[in-house]
C-alpha positions in Angstrom: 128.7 45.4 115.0 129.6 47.2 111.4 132.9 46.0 112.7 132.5 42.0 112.3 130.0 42.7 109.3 133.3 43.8 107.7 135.3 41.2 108.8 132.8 38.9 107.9 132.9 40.1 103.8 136.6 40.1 104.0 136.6 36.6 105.1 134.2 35.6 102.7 135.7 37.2 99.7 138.6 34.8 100.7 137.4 32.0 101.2 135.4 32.0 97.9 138.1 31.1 95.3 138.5 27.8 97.1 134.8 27.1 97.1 134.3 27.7 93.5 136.6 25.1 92.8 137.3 26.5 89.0 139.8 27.2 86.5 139.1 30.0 84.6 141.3 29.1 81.7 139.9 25.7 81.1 136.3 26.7 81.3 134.5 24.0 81.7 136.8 21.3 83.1 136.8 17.4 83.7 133.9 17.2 86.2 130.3 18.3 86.9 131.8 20.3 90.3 134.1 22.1 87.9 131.2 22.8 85.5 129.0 24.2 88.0 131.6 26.4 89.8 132.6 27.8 86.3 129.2 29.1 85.6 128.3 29.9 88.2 130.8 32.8 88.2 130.0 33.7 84.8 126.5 34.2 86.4 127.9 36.2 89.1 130.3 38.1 87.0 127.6 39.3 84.6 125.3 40.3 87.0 127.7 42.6 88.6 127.4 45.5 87.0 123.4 45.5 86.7 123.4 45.2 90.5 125.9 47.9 91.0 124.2 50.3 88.8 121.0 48.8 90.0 122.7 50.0 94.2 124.1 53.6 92.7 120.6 54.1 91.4 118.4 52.9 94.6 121.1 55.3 96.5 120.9 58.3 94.5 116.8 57.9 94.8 116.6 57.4 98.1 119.0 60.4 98.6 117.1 62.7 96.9 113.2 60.9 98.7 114.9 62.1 101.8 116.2 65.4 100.6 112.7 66.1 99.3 110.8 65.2 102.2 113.3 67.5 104.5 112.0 70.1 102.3 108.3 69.5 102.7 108.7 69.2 106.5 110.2 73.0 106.7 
């Protein structure tokens, strides 16, 4: 199973660069399509970094929740 799951996000990461559909050095191109795909990934390139710090953050806390309930049980 994890092994499709990965094949799956290797695919995807693939295939998304032809279903944006935009030109990062022309911003905001000729038509709406181009528009939309353009910020849309400006949307999706900003909100990486609050989501990885936001995954780092829910790891390290669940980390130590199960680190500190290990301890209560002994």
């Amino acid at each position: 199973m994890r092994k499709y799951k990965s094949l799956v996000i290797i695919v995807s990461i693939c295939i998304m660069p032809f279903l944006a559909g935009a030109c990062p050095l022309c911003q905001t191109g000729a038509t709406k399509r181009s528009q939309k795909a353009y910020n849309e990934t400006i949307i999706l390139l900003a909100s990486m970094p609050l989501l990885s710090g936001g995954g780092i953050f829910y790891w390290l806390y669940s980390k130590k929740k199960h680190e500190s309930e290990d301890n209560n049980q002994q």
